[in-house]
C-alpha positions in Angstrom: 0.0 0.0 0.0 2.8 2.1 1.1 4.3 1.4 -2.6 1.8 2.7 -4.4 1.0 5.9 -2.8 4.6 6.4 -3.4 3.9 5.7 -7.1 1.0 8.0 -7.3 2.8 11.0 -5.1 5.8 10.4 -8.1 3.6 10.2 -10.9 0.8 12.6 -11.0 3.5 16.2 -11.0 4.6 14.7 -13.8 1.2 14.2 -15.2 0.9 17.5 -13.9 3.5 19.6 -15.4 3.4 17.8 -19.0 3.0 20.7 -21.9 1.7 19.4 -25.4 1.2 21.5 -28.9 -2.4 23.1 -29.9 -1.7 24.2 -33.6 -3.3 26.5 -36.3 -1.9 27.2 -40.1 -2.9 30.4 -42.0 -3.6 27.8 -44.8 -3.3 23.9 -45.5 -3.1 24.2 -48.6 -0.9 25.9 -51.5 -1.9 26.3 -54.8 0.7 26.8 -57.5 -0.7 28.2 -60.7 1.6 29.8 -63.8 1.9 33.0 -62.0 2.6 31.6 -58.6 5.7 34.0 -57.4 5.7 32.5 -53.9 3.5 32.1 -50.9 3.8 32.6 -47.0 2.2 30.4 -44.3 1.5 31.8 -40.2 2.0 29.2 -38.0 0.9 29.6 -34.3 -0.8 27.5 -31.7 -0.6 27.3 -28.1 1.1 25.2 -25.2 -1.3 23.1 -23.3 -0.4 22.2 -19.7 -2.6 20.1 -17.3 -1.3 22.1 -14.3 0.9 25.3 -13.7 4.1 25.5 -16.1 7.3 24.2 -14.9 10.3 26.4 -13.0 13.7 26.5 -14.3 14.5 26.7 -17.7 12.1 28.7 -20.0 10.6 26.4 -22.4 11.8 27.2 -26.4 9.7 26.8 -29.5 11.5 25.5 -33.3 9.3 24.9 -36.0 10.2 23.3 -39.1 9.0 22.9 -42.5 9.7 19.6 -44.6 9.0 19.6 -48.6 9.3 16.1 -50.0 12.8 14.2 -50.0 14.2 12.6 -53.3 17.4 10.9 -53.6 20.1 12.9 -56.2 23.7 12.2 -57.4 26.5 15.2 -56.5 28.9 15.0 -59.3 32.3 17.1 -58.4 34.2 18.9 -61.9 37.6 19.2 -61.5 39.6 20.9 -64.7 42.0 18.2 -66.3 43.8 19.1 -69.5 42.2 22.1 -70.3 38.4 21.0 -69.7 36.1 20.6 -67.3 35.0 17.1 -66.2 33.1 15.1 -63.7 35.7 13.2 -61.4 33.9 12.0 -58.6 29.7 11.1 -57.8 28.2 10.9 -54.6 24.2 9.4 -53.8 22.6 11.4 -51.7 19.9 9.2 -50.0 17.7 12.2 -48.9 17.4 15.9 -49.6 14.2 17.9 -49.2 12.8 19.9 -52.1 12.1 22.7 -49.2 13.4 23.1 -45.5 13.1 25.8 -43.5 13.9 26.1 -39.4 12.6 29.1 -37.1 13.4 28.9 -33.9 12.7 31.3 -30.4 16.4 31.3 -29.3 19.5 30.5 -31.5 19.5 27.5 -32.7 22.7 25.7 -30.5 20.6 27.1 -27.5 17.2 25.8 -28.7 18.3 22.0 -28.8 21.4 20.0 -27.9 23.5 18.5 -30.8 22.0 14.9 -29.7 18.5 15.7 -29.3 19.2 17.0 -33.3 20.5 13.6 -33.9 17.5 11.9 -32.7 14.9 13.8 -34.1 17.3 15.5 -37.0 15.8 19.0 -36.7 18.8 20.9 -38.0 19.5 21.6 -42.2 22.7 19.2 -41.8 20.7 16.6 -40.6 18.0 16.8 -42.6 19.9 16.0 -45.7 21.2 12.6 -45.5 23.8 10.7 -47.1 25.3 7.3 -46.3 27.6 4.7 -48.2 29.8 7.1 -50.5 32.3 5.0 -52.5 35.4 4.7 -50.7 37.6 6.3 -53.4 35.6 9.6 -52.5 37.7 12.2 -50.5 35.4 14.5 -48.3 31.7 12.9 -49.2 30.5 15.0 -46.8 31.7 17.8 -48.6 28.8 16.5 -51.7 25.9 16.7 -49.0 27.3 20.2 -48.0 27.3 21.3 -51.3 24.1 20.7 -51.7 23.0 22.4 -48.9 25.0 25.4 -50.1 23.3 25.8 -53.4 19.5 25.3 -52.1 20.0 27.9 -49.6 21.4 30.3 -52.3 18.3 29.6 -54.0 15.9 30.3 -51.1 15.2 26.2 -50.2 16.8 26.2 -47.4 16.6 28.7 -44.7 16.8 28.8 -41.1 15.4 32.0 -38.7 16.6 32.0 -35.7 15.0 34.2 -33.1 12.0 34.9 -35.8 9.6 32.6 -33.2 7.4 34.9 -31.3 7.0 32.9 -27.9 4.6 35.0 -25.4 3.9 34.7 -21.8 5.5 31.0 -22.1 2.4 29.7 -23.6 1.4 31.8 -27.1 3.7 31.2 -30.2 3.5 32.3 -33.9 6.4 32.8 -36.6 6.0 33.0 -40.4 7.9 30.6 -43.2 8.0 31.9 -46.4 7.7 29.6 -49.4 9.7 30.5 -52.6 8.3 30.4 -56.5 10.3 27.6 -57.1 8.1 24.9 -54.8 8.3 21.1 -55.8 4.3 19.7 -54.9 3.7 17.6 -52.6 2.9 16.5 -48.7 5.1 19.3 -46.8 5.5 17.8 -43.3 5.4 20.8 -40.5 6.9 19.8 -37.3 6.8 21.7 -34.0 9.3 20.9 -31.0 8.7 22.6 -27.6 12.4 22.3 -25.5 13.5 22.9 -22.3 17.1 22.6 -21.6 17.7 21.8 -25.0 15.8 18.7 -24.4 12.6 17.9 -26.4 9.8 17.8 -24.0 7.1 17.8 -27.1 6.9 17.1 -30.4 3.8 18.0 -32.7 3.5 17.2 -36.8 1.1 18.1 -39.9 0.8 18.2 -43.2 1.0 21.0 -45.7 -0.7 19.7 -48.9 1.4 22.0 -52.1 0.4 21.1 -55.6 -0.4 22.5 -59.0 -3.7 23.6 -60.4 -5.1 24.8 -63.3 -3.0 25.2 -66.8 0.1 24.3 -64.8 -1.4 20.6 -63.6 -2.9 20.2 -67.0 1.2 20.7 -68.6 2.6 19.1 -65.9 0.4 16.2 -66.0 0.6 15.6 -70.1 4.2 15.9 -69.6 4.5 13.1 -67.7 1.6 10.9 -68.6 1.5 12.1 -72.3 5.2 13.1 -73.2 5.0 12.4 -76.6 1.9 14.4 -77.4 3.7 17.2 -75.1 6.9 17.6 -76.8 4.6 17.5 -80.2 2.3 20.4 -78.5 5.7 22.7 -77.6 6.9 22.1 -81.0 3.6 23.7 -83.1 3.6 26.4 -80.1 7.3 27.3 -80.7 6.5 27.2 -84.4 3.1 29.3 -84.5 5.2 32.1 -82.0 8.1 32.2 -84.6 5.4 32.6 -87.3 3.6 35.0 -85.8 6.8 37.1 -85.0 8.0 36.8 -88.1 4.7 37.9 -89.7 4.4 41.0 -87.7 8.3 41.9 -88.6 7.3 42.1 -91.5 4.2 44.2 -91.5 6.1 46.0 -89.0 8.9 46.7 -92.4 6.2 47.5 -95.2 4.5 50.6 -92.5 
């Protein structure tokens, strides 16, 4: 008897002091039409505690936003009499189309390097890459790269301090999506931390896909290629007609 009213005095302020994600998205879903120039998605919720919030260390908010992940081969050029050519090829197993990090705090003080590894939170971690050949100097170096040229691009991104976090309970920070979006299930993942240590973990889905003109082209392009390469052909040759025929109006005025 004496055990369990131990258990129970043990158990219930930890019941007590647990804190779980309520979340809300400006939208759930992005369109992307043939003027589609870009988008931005609010993200805020709430922290929900079943008793008063926890002393010590303040609790931290990072959100992160996951397009789809494809496998790619990194080629290396090196210049060898006089031209350039491709050396050495690396398989990277998995790099998101999109991934972008906002946190409340920097980043290092956000979350510790092995709650990152667990729950790979952080850019580096998010693009993976495993058995390079062993003739490969610096295969690491291929992953980096790619990391390099997607946040040139606006892919990749990380905010740091761009998480509003009020009163320990109210949070809200914005991610904006380039023109340049692959479609698909974007995965939105929100970590509370304390410590550095995740002490909640909430996920949803962003559904991003193409409507209109641009699904129609997109779709005959891949289920019809034949009858789209035939349909770009007459449309480049009508527009070189038509410019042609209006030079040369354009010369007899």
């Amino acid at each position: 008897m004496l055990r369990m009213f131990l258990l129970l005095a043990l158990c219930f302020p930890a019941l007590a002091q647990a804190e779980e994600v309520v979340l809300g998205l400006s939208q759930k879903r992005v369109q992307i039409t043939t003027n589609f120039d870009g988008s931005e998605i609010l993200i805020f919720g709430a922290v929900k505690r079943d008793g008063p919030a926890p002393s010590g260390a303040p609790l931290e908010v990072i959100v992160a936003v996951e397009g789809p992940s494809t496998a790619l081969t990194v080629r290396r050029k090196e210049r060898r009499y006089g031209i350039w050519i491709n050396v050495d090829a690396v398989e990277v197993d998995a790099a998101p189309a999109f991934y972008a990090v906002a946190t409340s705090v920097p980043f290092a003080d956000a979350i510790t390097k092995t709650e990152d590894l667990r729950y790979s939170v952080s850019i580096p971690r998010a693009v993976r890459s495993v058995g390079a050949p062993m003739n490969v100097k610096d295969a690491q170096g291929f992953a980096s790269a790619v990391i390099r040229i997607r946040e040139n691009s606006g892919l990749y991104q990380l905010h740091e301090n761009s998480v509003t976090l009020t009163d320990q309970t109210l949070f809200e920070t914005r991610v904006a999506l380039p023109a340049n979006l692959t479609e698909g299930d974007y995965k939105a993942r929100i970590f509370l931390t304390r410590s550095g240590k995740v002490v909640s973990e909430y996920e949803t889905l962003i559904d991003v896909h193409k409507v209109g003109l641009e699904r129609f082209l997109f779709n005959l392009s891949r289920q019809q290629p034949l009858i789209y390469g035939l349909l770009s052909l007459a449309i480049a040759i009508a527009a070189g007609w038509l410019a042609s025929a209006a030079f040369r109006i354009f010369q007899r005025n």
